[in-house]
C-alpha positions in Angstrom: -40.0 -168.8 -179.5 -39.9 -167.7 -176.0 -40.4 -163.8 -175.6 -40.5 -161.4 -172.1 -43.2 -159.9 -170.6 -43.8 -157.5 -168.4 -46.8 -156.0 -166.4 -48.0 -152.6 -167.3 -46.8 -150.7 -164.7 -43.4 -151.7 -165.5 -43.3 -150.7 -169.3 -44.9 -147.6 -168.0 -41.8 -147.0 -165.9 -39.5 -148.0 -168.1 -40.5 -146.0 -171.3 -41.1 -143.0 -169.1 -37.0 -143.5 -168.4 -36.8 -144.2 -172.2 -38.5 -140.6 -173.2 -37.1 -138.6 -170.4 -33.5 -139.4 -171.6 -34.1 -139.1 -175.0 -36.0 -135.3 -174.1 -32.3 -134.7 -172.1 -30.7 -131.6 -173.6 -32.7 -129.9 -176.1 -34.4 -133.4 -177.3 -30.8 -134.9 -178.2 -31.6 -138.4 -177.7 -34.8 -138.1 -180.2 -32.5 -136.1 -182.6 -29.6 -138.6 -182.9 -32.0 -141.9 -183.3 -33.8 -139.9 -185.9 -30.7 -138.9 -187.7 -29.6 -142.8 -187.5 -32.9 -143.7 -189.9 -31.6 -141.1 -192.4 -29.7 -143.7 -194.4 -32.3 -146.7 -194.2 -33.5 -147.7 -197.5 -30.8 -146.2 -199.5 -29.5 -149.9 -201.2 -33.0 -150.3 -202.6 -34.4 -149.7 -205.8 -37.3 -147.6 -207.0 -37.1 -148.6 -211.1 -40.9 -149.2 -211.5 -41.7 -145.6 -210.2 -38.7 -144.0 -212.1 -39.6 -145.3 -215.4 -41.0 -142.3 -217.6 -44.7 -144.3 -218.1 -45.4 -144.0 -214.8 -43.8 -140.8 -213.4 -47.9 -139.1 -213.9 -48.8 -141.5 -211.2 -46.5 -140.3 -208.5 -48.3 -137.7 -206.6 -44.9 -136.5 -205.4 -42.0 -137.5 -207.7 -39.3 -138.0 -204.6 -41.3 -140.4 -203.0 -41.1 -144.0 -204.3 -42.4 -146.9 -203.9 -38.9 -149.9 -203.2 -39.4 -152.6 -205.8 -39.3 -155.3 -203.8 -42.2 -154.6 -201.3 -44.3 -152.4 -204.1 -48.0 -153.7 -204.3 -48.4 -155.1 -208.4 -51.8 -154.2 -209.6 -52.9 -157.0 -212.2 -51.7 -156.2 -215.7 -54.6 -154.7 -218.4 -54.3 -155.9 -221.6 -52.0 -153.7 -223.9 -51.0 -151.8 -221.2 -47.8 -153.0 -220.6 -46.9 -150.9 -217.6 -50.9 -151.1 -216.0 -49.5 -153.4 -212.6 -47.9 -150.1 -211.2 -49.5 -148.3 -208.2 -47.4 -146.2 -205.7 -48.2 -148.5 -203.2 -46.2 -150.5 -200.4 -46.6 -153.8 -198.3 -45.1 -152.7 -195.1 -45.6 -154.7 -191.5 -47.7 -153.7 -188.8 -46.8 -156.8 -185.6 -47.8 -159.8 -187.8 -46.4 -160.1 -191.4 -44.2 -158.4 -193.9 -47.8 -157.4 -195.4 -49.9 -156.4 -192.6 -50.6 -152.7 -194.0 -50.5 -151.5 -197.7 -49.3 -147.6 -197.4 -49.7 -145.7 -200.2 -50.2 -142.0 -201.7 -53.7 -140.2 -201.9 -55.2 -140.5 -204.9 -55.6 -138.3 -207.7 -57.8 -137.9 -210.3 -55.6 -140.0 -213.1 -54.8 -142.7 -210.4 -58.2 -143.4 -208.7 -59.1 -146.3 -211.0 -55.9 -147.9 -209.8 -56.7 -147.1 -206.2 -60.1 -149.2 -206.4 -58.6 -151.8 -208.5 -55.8 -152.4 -206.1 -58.6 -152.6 -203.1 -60.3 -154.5 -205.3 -57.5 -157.3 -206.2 -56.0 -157.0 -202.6 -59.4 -157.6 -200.7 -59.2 -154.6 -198.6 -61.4 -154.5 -195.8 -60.3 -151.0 -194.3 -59.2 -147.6 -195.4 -57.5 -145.0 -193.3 -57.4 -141.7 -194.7 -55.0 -139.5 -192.7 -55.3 -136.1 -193.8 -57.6 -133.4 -194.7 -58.7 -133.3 -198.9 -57.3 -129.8 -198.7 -55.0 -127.6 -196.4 -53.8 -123.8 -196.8 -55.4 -123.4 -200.1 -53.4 -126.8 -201.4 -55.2 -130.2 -202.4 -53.5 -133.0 -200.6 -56.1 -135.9 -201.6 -58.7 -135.9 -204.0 -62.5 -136.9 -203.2 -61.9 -140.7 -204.7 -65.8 -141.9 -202.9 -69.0 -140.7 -203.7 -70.6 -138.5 -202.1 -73.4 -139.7 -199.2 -75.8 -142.1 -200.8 -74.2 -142.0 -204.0 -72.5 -144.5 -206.4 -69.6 -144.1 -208.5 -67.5 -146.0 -211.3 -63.9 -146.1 -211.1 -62.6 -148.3 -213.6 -64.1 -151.8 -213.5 -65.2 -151.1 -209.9 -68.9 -149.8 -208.8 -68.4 -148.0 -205.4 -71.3 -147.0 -202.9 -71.8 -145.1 -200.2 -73.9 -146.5 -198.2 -73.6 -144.9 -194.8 -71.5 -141.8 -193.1 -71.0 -141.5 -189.5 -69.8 -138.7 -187.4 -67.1 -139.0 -184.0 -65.5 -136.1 -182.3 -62.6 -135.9 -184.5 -63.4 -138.2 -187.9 -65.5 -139.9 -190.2 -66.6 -143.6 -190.7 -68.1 -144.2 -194.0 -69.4 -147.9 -195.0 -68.8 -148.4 -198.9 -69.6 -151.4 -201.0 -67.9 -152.7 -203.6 -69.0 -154.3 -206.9 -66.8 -155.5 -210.2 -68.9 -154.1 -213.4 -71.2 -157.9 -214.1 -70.8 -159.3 -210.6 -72.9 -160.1 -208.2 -70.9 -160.5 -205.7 -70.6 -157.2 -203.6 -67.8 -156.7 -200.6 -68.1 -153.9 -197.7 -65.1 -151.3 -197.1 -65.0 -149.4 -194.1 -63.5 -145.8 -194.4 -61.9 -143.8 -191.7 -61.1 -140.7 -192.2 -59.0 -138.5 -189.5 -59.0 -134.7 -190.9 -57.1 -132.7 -187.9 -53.5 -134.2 -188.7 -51.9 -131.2 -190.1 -49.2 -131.8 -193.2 -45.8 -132.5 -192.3 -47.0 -132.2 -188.7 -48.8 -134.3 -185.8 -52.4 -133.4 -184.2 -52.5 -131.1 -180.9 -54.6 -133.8 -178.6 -52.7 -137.2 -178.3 -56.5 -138.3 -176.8 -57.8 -137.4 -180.1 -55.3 -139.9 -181.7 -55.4 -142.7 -179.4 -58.7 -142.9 -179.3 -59.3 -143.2 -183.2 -56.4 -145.5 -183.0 -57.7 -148.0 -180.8 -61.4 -147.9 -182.5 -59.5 -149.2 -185.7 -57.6 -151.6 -183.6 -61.0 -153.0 -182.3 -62.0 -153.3 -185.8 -58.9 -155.0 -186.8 -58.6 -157.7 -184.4 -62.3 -158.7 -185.0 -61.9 -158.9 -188.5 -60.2 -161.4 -191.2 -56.8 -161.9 -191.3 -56.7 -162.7 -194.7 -58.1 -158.8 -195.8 -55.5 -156.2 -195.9 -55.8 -152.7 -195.0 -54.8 -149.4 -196.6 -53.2 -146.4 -194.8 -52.7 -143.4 -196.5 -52.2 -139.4 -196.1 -51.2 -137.5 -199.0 -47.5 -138.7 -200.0 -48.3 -142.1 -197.7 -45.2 -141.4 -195.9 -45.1 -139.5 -192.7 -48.4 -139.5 -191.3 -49.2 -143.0 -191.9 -45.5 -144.0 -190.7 -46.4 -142.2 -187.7 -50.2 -144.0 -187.6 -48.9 -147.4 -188.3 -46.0 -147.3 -185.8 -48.1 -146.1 -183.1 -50.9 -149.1 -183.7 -48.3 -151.5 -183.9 -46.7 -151.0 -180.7 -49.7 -150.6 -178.8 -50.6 -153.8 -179.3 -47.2 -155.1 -178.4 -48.0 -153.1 -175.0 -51.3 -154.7 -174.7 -49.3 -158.1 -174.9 -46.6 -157.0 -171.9 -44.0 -156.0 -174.6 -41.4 -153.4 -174.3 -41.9 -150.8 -177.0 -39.1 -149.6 -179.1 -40.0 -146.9 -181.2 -36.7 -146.8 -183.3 -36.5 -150.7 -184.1 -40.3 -150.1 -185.7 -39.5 -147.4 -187.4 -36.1 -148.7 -188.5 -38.6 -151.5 -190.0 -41.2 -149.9 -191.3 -38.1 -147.2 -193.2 -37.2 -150.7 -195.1 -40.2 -151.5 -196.4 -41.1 -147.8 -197.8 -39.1 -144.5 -197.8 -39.5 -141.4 -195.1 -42.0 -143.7 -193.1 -42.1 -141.2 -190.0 -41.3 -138.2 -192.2 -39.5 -135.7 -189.4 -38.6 -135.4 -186.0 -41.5 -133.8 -184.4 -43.7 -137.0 -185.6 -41.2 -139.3 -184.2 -41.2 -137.9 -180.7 -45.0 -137.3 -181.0 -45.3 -141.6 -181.6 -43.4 -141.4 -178.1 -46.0 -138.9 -176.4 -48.6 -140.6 -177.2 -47.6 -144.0 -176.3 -46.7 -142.3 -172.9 -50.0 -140.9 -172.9 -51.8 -144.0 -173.2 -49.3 -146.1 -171.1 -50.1 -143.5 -168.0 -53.5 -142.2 -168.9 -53.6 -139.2 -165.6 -50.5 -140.3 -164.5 -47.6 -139.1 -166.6 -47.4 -136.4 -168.5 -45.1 -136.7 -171.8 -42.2 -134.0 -171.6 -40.4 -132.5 -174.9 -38.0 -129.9 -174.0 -38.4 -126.5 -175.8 -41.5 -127.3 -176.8 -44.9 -125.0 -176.9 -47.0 -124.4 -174.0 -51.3 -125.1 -174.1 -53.6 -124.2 -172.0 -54.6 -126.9 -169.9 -58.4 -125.8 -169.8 -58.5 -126.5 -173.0 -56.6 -129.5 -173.2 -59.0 -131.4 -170.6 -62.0 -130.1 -172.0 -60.8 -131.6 -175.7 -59.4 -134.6 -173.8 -63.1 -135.3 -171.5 -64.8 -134.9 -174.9 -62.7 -137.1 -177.3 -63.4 -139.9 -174.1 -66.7 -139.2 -173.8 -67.6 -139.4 -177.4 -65.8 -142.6 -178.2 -66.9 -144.7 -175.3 -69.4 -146.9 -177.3 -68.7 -146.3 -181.1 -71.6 -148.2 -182.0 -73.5 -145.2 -180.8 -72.4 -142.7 -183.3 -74.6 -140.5 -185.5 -75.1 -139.2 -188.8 -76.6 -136.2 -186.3 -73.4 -135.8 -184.3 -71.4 -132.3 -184.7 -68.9 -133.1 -187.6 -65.0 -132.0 -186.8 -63.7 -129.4 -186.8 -61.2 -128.0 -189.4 -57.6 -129.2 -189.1 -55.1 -127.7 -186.5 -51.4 -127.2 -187.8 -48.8 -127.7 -186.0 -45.2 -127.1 -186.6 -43.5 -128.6 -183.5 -44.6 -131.3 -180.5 -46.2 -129.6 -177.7 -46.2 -130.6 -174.2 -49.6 -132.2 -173.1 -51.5 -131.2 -169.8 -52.9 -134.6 -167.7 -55.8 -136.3 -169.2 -59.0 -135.8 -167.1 -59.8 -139.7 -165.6 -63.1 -139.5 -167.2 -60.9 -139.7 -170.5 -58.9 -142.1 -169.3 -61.2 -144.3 -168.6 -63.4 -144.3 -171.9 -60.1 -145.1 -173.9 -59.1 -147.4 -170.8 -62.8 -149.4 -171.8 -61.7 -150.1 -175.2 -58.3 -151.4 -174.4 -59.6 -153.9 -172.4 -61.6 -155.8 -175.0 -58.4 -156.7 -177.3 -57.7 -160.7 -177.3 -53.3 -159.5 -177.8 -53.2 -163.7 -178.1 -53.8 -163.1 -181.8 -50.8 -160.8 -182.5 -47.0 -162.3 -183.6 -44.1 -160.4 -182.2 -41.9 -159.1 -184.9 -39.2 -157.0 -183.0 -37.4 -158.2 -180.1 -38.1 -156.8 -176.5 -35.1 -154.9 -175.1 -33.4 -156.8 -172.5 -34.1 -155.5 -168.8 -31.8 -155.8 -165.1 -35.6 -156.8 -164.1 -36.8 -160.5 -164.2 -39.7 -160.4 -166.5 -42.4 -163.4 -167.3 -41.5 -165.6 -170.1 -44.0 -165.8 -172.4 -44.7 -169.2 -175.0 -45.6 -168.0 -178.8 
Protein backbone atom coordinates (compact mmCIF):
# COMPACT_ATOMS: atom_id res chain seq x y z
CA UNK A 1 0.00 0.00 0.00
CA UNK A 2 1.26 3.27 -1.11
CA UNK A 3 0.76 6.13 1.57
CA UNK A 4 1.74 10.27 1.41
CA UNK A 5 4.29 11.87 3.07
CA UNK A 6 5.12 15.00 3.84
CA UNK A 7 8.11 17.00 5.45
CA UNK A 8 7.63 18.38 8.81
CA UNK A 9 7.29 21.84 8.06
CA UNK A 10 4.43 21.05 6.01
CA UNK A 11 2.21 19.02 8.60
CA UNK A 12 3.23 21.83 10.86
CA UNK A 13 1.47 24.25 8.54
CA UNK A 14 -1.21 22.41 7.78
CA UNK A 15 -2.41 21.31 11.29
CA UNK A 16 -1.78 24.88 12.47
CA UNK A 17 -4.66 25.66 9.58
CA UNK A 18 -6.43 22.55 11.01
CA UNK A 19 -6.59 24.00 14.81
CA UNK A 20 -7.04 27.54 14.01
CA UNK A 21 -10.31 26.74 12.19
CA UNK A 22 -11.53 24.42 14.39
CA UNK A 23 -10.63 27.31 17.51
CA UNK A 24 -13.01 29.79 14.94
CA UNK A 25 -15.87 31.13 16.89
CA UNK A 26 -15.91 30.17 20.45
CA UNK A 27 -14.03 26.59 19.58
CA UNK A 28 -17.05 25.53 17.12
CA UNK A 29 -15.06 23.37 14.96
CA UNK A 30 -13.67 21.30 18.18
CA UNK A 31 -17.36 21.30 19.52
CA UNK A 32 -19.15 19.91 16.44
CA UNK A 33 -16.33 16.96 15.71
CA UNK A 34 -16.67 16.15 19.44
CA UNK A 35 -20.42 16.11 19.36
CA UNK A 36 -20.08 13.78 16.03
CA UNK A 37 -18.13 10.86 18.43
CA UNK A 38 -21.24 11.04 20.83
CA UNK A 39 -22.96 8.22 19.07
CA UNK A 40 -19.86 5.81 18.32
CA UNK A 41 -20.11 2.59 20.00
CA UNK A 42 -23.78 2.67 20.69
CA UNK A 43 -24.58 -0.87 18.38
CA UNK A 44 -22.22 -2.72 20.67
CA UNK A 45 -22.68 -4.75 23.47
CA UNK A 46 -21.45 -4.69 27.09
CA UNK A 47 -23.30 -8.24 28.40
CA UNK A 48 -20.18 -9.59 30.25
CA UNK A 49 -19.96 -6.31 32.42
CA UNK A 50 -23.76 -6.11 32.85
CA UNK A 51 -24.17 -9.53 34.15
CA UNK A 52 -24.97 -9.22 38.02
CA UNK A 53 -21.56 -11.57 38.97
CA UNK A 54 -19.49 -9.13 37.89
CA UNK A 55 -21.15 -5.69 38.38
CA UNK A 56 -18.44 -5.55 41.90
CA UNK A 57 -15.69 -5.42 39.43
CA UNK A 58 -16.68 -2.34 37.61
CA UNK A 59 -15.08 0.49 39.30
CA UNK A 60 -17.64 2.77 37.69
CA UNK A 61 -20.84 0.95 36.70
CA UNK A 62 -21.50 3.22 33.27
CA UNK A 63 -18.38 2.39 31.95
CA UNK A 64 -18.14 -0.90 30.06
CA UNK A 65 -15.93 -2.86 28.59
CA UNK A 66 -17.64 -3.83 24.38
CA UNK A 67 -17.70 -7.56 24.21
CA UNK A 68 -16.01 -8.01 21.26
CA UNK A 69 -12.67 -6.24 22.05
CA UNK A 70 -12.86 -7.05 26.10
CA UNK A 71 -9.56 -8.68 27.28
CA UNK A 72 -10.71 -12.63 28.60
CA UNK A 73 -8.71 -13.43 31.65
CA UNK A 74 -8.22 -17.42 31.75
CA UNK A 75 -11.09 -19.16 33.49
CA UNK A 76 -10.39 -20.50 37.39
CA UNK A 77 -11.85 -23.52 38.11
CA UNK A 78 -15.49 -23.35 39.53
CA UNK A 79 -15.55 -19.92 38.88
CA UNK A 80 -17.60 -19.77 36.02
CA UNK A 81 -17.52 -16.06 35.43
CA UNK A 82 -13.42 -15.68 36.59
CA UNK A 83 -12.30 -14.63 32.60
CA UNK A 84 -13.90 -11.14 33.21
CA UNK A 85 -11.72 -8.03 33.76
CA UNK A 86 -12.86 -4.42 32.72
CA UNK A 87 -10.41 -4.39 30.30
CA UNK A 88 -10.15 -3.39 26.43
CA UNK A 89 -7.84 -4.30 23.33
CA UNK A 90 -7.89 -0.95 21.59
CA UNK A 91 -5.18 0.14 18.66
CA UNK A 92 -2.46 2.36 19.05
CA UNK A 93 -0.78 2.72 14.81
CA UNK A 94 -0.04 -1.07 14.51
CA UNK A 95 -2.85 -3.61 15.39
CA UNK A 96 -6.36 -3.89 16.70
CA UNK A 97 -4.39 -4.82 20.11
CA UNK A 98 -1.60 -2.45 20.43
CA UNK A 99 -2.75 -1.12 23.99
CA UNK A 100 -5.03 -2.88 26.68
CA UNK A 101 -6.99 0.13 28.45
CA UNK A 102 -8.51 -0.58 31.46
CA UNK A 103 -9.85 0.83 34.94
CA UNK A 104 -7.60 1.34 38.06
CA UNK A 105 -7.73 -1.27 40.23
CA UNK A 106 -9.36 -1.84 43.41
CA UNK A 107 -8.88 -3.75 46.15
CA UNK A 108 -11.40 -6.88 45.05
CA UNK A 109 -10.01 -6.59 41.41
CA UNK A 110 -6.12 -6.45 41.90
CA UNK A 111 -5.67 -10.22 41.60
CA UNK A 112 -7.22 -9.96 38.18
CA UNK A 113 -5.09 -7.00 37.30
CA UNK A 114 -1.81 -9.04 37.81
CA UNK A 115 -3.25 -12.16 36.34
CA UNK A 116 -4.26 -10.35 33.15
CA UNK A 117 -0.44 -8.77 33.02
CA UNK A 118 0.50 -11.99 33.77
CA UNK A 119 -1.47 -14.04 30.84
CA UNK A 120 -1.14 -11.05 28.41
CA UNK A 121 2.82 -10.64 28.85
CA UNK A 122 2.79 -7.04 29.67
CA UNK A 123 5.90 -5.35 29.48
CA UNK A 124 4.66 -1.72 30.38
CA UNK A 125 2.21 -0.06 32.71
CA UNK A 126 1.04 3.58 32.46
CA UNK A 127 -0.68 4.81 35.35
CA UNK A 128 -2.36 8.15 34.52
CA UNK A 129 -3.63 9.59 37.49
CA UNK A 130 -3.02 10.44 41.01
CA UNK A 131 -4.06 7.37 43.80
CA UNK A 132 -6.18 10.07 45.34
CA UNK A 133 -7.64 13.64 44.34
CA UNK A 134 -9.95 16.08 46.46
CA UNK A 135 -10.28 13.78 49.32
CA UNK A 136 -11.56 10.83 46.65
CA UNK A 137 -9.52 7.59 45.86
CA UNK A 138 -9.32 7.20 42.12
CA UNK A 139 -6.75 4.07 42.14
CA UNK A 140 -5.72 1.92 44.68
CA UNK A 141 -1.90 1.20 45.62
CA UNK A 142 -1.94 -2.35 43.57
CA UNK A 143 2.41 -2.53 43.91
CA UNK A 144 4.37 -2.77 46.84
CA UNK A 145 5.83 -0.45 48.40
CA UNK A 146 9.88 0.38 47.46
CA UNK A 147 11.85 -2.77 48.01
CA UNK A 148 8.95 -4.76 48.79
CA UNK A 149 7.12 -7.97 47.53
CA UNK A 150 3.62 -8.62 47.33
CA UNK A 151 1.14 -11.63 46.43
CA UNK A 152 -1.78 -10.93 44.34
CA UNK A 153 -3.36 -13.99 43.49
CA UNK A 154 -1.02 -16.61 41.87
CA UNK A 155 1.36 -13.70 41.00
CA UNK A 156 4.57 -12.62 43.27
CA UNK A 157 5.25 -8.91 42.57
CA UNK A 158 8.57 -6.95 43.39
CA UNK A 159 9.65 -3.78 43.50
CA UNK A 160 12.72 -3.67 42.67
CA UNK A 161 13.68 -0.05 41.85
CA UNK A 162 11.80 3.60 41.88
CA UNK A 163 12.97 6.38 39.98
CA UNK A 164 12.18 10.04 40.16
CA UNK A 165 11.67 12.72 36.72
CA UNK A 166 10.28 16.10 36.93
CA UNK A 167 6.72 15.15 36.64
CA UNK A 168 6.51 11.03 37.33
CA UNK A 169 7.62 7.91 38.51
CA UNK A 170 9.39 4.87 36.79
CA UNK A 171 9.26 1.79 38.98
CA UNK A 172 11.00 -1.58 37.71
CA UNK A 173 8.79 -4.66 39.07
CA UNK A 174 9.29 -8.24 38.54
CA UNK A 175 7.08 -10.78 38.14
CA UNK A 176 6.89 -14.36 39.40
CA UNK A 177 3.86 -17.15 39.11
CA UNK A 178 3.66 -18.84 42.77
CA UNK A 179 6.34 -22.28 41.89
CA UNK A 180 8.13 -20.77 38.91
CA UNK A 181 11.23 -19.90 38.28
CA UNK A 182 10.80 -18.07 35.65
CA UNK A 183 10.62 -14.28 36.57
CA UNK A 184 9.58 -11.36 33.89
CA UNK A 185 10.33 -7.40 34.44
CA UNK A 186 7.38 -4.77 34.24
CA UNK A 187 8.17 -1.27 33.84
CA UNK A 188 5.75 1.24 35.65
CA UNK A 189 5.06 4.77 34.74
CA UNK A 190 3.29 6.70 36.67
CA UNK A 191 2.11 10.44 35.67
CA UNK A 192 0.40 12.01 38.88
CA UNK A 193 -0.36 15.79 37.68
CA UNK A 194 -3.34 14.82 35.12
CA UNK A 195 -6.19 16.10 37.03
CA UNK A 196 -9.77 13.99 36.82
CA UNK A 197 -11.89 14.65 34.08
CA UNK A 198 -9.30 17.28 33.08
CA UNK A 199 -5.80 17.63 31.10
CA UNK A 200 -2.30 18.75 32.77
CA UNK A 201 -1.39 22.63 32.64
CA UNK A 202 2.25 22.09 30.77
CA UNK A 203 1.82 20.32 27.30
CA UNK A 204 6.00 20.09 27.81
CA UNK A 205 5.28 18.11 30.82
CA UNK A 206 3.12 15.64 28.71
CA UNK A 207 5.15 15.33 25.62
CA UNK A 208 7.99 14.79 27.19
CA UNK A 209 6.74 11.74 29.34
CA UNK A 210 5.11 10.77 26.17
CA UNK A 211 7.93 10.38 24.07
CA UNK A 212 10.18 8.57 26.95
CA UNK A 213 7.54 5.75 26.75
CA UNK A 214 7.66 5.97 23.04
CA UNK A 215 11.53 5.35 23.22
CA UNK A 216 10.78 2.51 25.39
CA UNK A 217 8.21 1.15 23.13
CA UNK A 218 9.90 1.05 19.93
CA UNK A 219 12.95 -0.70 21.54
CA UNK A 220 11.07 -3.24 22.94
CA UNK A 221 9.12 -6.56 21.81
CA UNK A 222 6.40 -6.47 19.72
CA UNK A 223 4.89 -9.35 20.87
CA UNK A 224 4.35 -7.77 24.81
CA UNK A 225 1.40 -5.63 25.25
CA UNK A 226 1.06 -2.65 27.25
CA UNK A 227 -1.46 -1.41 29.79
CA UNK A 228 -2.87 2.25 29.96
CA UNK A 229 -4.95 3.13 32.66
CA UNK A 230 -6.35 6.19 34.82
CA UNK A 231 -9.14 5.61 37.08
CA UNK A 232 -12.30 4.65 34.79
CA UNK A 233 -9.58 3.91 31.73
CA UNK A 234 -11.54 6.15 29.65
CA UNK A 235 -10.59 9.74 29.22
CA UNK A 236 -7.23 10.22 30.25
CA UNK A 237 -5.84 7.27 28.59
CA UNK A 238 -8.02 7.98 25.38
CA UNK A 239 -6.36 11.23 25.52
CA UNK A 240 -2.69 9.45 26.28
CA UNK A 241 -3.08 6.85 23.70
CA UNK A 242 -4.36 9.22 20.90
CA UNK A 243 -1.60 11.62 21.41
CA UNK A 244 1.29 8.62 21.18
CA UNK A 245 -0.26 7.29 18.36
CA UNK A 246 -0.20 10.21 16.13
CA UNK A 247 3.07 11.30 17.00
CA UNK A 248 4.51 8.66 15.64
CA UNK A 249 2.46 8.94 12.43
CA UNK A 250 4.11 12.55 12.44
CA UNK A 251 7.55 11.18 12.97
CA UNK A 252 6.68 9.05 9.77
CA UNK A 253 5.61 12.41 7.47
CA UNK A 254 1.83 11.57 8.16
CA UNK A 255 -0.86 13.96 8.36
CA UNK A 256 -2.50 13.72 11.77
CA UNK A 257 -6.19 13.54 12.14
CA UNK A 258 -7.30 13.75 15.58
CA UNK A 259 -11.00 12.88 14.97
CA UNK A 260 -10.41 9.58 12.69
CA UNK A 261 -8.16 8.29 15.97
CA UNK A 262 -10.46 9.05 18.23
CA UNK A 263 -13.36 7.88 16.08
CA UNK A 264 -11.19 4.54 16.31
CA UNK A 265 -10.15 4.28 19.50
CA UNK A 266 -14.36 5.28 20.56
CA UNK A 267 -14.98 1.70 18.73
CA UNK A 268 -12.94 -0.28 20.53
CA UNK A 269 -13.89 1.06 24.15
CA UNK A 270 -16.58 3.72 25.29
CA UNK A 271 -15.84 7.69 26.21
CA UNK A 272 -12.13 7.09 24.97
CA UNK A 273 -11.40 11.00 25.07
CA UNK A 274 -13.94 11.58 27.82
CA UNK A 275 -14.86 15.62 27.03
CA UNK A 276 -14.06 18.39 24.99
CA UNK A 277 -11.37 20.15 26.82
CA UNK A 278 -9.13 16.73 26.46
CA UNK A 279 -9.86 16.57 22.84
CA UNK A 280 -8.65 20.00 21.96
CA UNK A 281 -5.81 19.55 24.55
CA UNK A 282 -4.62 16.15 22.12
CA UNK A 283 -4.56 19.08 19.45
CA UNK A 284 -2.34 21.60 21.59
CA UNK A 285 -0.09 19.46 22.34
CA UNK A 286 0.49 18.01 19.02
CA UNK A 287 0.88 21.72 17.87
CA UNK A 288 3.22 22.11 20.65
CA UNK A 289 5.52 19.52 19.66
CA UNK A 290 5.03 19.95 15.82
CA UNK A 291 6.42 23.85 16.39
CA UNK A 292 8.39 23.47 19.47
CA UNK A 293 9.20 27.91 19.90
CA UNK A 294 7.40 28.38 16.94
CA UNK A 295 3.70 28.14 17.28
CA UNK A 296 1.78 28.75 19.95
CA UNK A 297 -1.56 26.52 20.23
CA UNK A 298 -4.65 28.97 20.38
CA UNK A 299 -8.15 27.95 22.12
CA UNK A 300 -10.49 30.77 22.18
CA UNK A 301 -11.99 31.75 25.55
CA UNK A 302 -9.65 29.97 27.22
CA UNK A 303 -7.61 30.95 30.56
CA UNK A 304 -4.69 33.08 30.61
CA UNK A 305 -0.93 31.81 32.46
CA UNK A 306 1.74 33.56 33.22
CA UNK A 307 4.28 33.02 30.89
CA UNK A 308 7.16 33.25 33.56
CA UNK A 309 6.03 30.47 34.82
CA UNK A 310 5.20 28.63 31.89
CA UNK A 311 8.92 28.77 30.58
CA UNK A 312 10.46 28.19 33.79
CA UNK A 313 8.12 24.70 34.05
CA UNK A 314 8.80 24.24 30.29
CA UNK A 315 13.13 24.76 30.65
CA UNK A 316 12.81 22.31 33.50
CA UNK A 317 10.61 19.48 32.18
CA UNK A 318 13.44 19.72 29.04
CA UNK A 319 16.15 19.86 31.05
CA UNK A 320 15.29 17.00 33.28
CA UNK A 321 14.33 14.54 30.65
CA UNK A 322 17.25 15.01 28.35
CA UNK A 323 18.99 11.68 29.18
CA UNK A 324 16.48 9.56 31.19
CA UNK A 325 19.01 7.11 31.91
CA UNK A 326 20.30 9.69 34.36
CA UNK A 327 17.44 9.80 36.68
CA UNK A 328 17.58 9.36 40.54
CA UNK A 329 16.07 7.83 43.31
CA UNK A 330 17.64 11.43 44.86
CA UNK A 331 15.77 13.67 42.35
CA UNK A 332 12.92 16.04 43.85
CA UNK A 333 9.73 13.84 43.50
CA UNK A 334 6.50 15.76 41.78
CA UNK A 335 4.61 17.80 42.86
CA UNK A 336 0.90 17.27 43.75
CA UNK A 337 -1.59 17.35 40.87
CA UNK A 338 -2.84 20.57 39.19
CA UNK A 339 -6.74 20.60 38.29
CA UNK A 340 -7.83 21.96 35.56
CA UNK A 341 -11.31 22.56 34.39
CA UNK A 342 -10.80 23.98 30.84
CA UNK A 343 -7.74 24.10 28.10
CA UNK A 344 -5.54 27.01 28.69
CA UNK A 345 -3.63 28.82 26.19
CA UNK A 346 0.24 27.95 26.29
CA UNK A 347 3.10 30.69 26.24
CA UNK A 348 6.21 29.65 23.64
CA UNK A 349 8.40 26.97 24.86
CA UNK A 350 11.97 28.23 25.75
CA UNK A 351 14.46 26.56 22.81
CA UNK A 352 16.36 24.97 25.56
CA UNK A 353 13.08 22.82 25.97
CA UNK A 354 12.63 22.36 22.62
CA UNK A 355 15.53 21.03 22.04
CA UNK A 356 15.83 18.26 24.97
CA UNK A 357 12.39 16.80 23.70
CA UNK A 358 13.68 17.70 19.99
CA UNK A 359 16.83 14.99 21.20
CA UNK A 360 14.55 12.26 21.81
CA UNK A 361 12.43 12.52 18.81
CA UNK A 362 15.24 11.99 16.76
CA UNK A 363 16.20 8.53 17.91
CA UNK A 364 12.77 6.79 16.83
CA UNK A 365 13.38 4.21 13.74
CA UNK A 366 9.06 5.38 12.44
CA UNK A 367 10.16 2.30 9.72
CA UNK A 368 8.68 0.05 12.36
CA UNK A 369 5.17 1.50 12.67
CA UNK A 370 1.95 0.33 10.21
CA UNK A 371 -0.35 3.17 9.23
CA UNK A 372 -3.80 2.48 10.39
CA UNK A 373 -5.76 5.73 9.34
CA UNK A 374 -5.60 7.23 6.02
CA UNK A 375 -3.67 10.66 5.53
CA UNK A 376 -6.09 13.46 4.44
CA UNK A 377 -5.70 14.26 0.87
CA UNK A 378 -3.76 17.63 0.23
CA UNK A 379 -3.85 20.49 -3.11
CA UNK A 380 0.06 19.92 -2.25
CA UNK A 381 2.15 17.12 -4.07
CA UNK A 382 3.40 15.07 -1.28
CA UNK A 383 6.13 12.01 -1.42
CA UNK A 384 4.73 8.63 -1.92
CA UNK A 385 5.80 6.45 0.50
CA UNK A 386 6.19 2.15 -0.05
CA UNK A 387 4.72 0.17 3.18
Amino acid sequence: MRISTYPRSHILQKFQECCQNLAANNNAGYRREFEELSDIGQDFTCRAGELEANKEKNRYPYILPYDHCRVKLSLLEFQPHSDYINASYVPGGCSEHDFICTQAPMPSTMDDFWRMVWEQNVQVIIMLTALTENGKTLCNQYWPPEKGTGCYGTVQVTTRSRQYGPDSYITTLHLRQNGSATERRVTHYHYPGWPDQGVPKDPASLCAFTELIRKHLDNASRLRHTVVHCSAGVGRSGSFVTLLWLMQLCVRGILPEVHLAVQDLRKHRMMMVQNLDQYIYVHHCLLYWLGGNIVRPSTQNGPAQSRSGQSQRSRQSGRRWRNPSRLSEHTQQPGPAQSSGEVSQTPLPTQRAWRAIQTTFQSFNPSNFLRRILPSTSENTPRDTQL
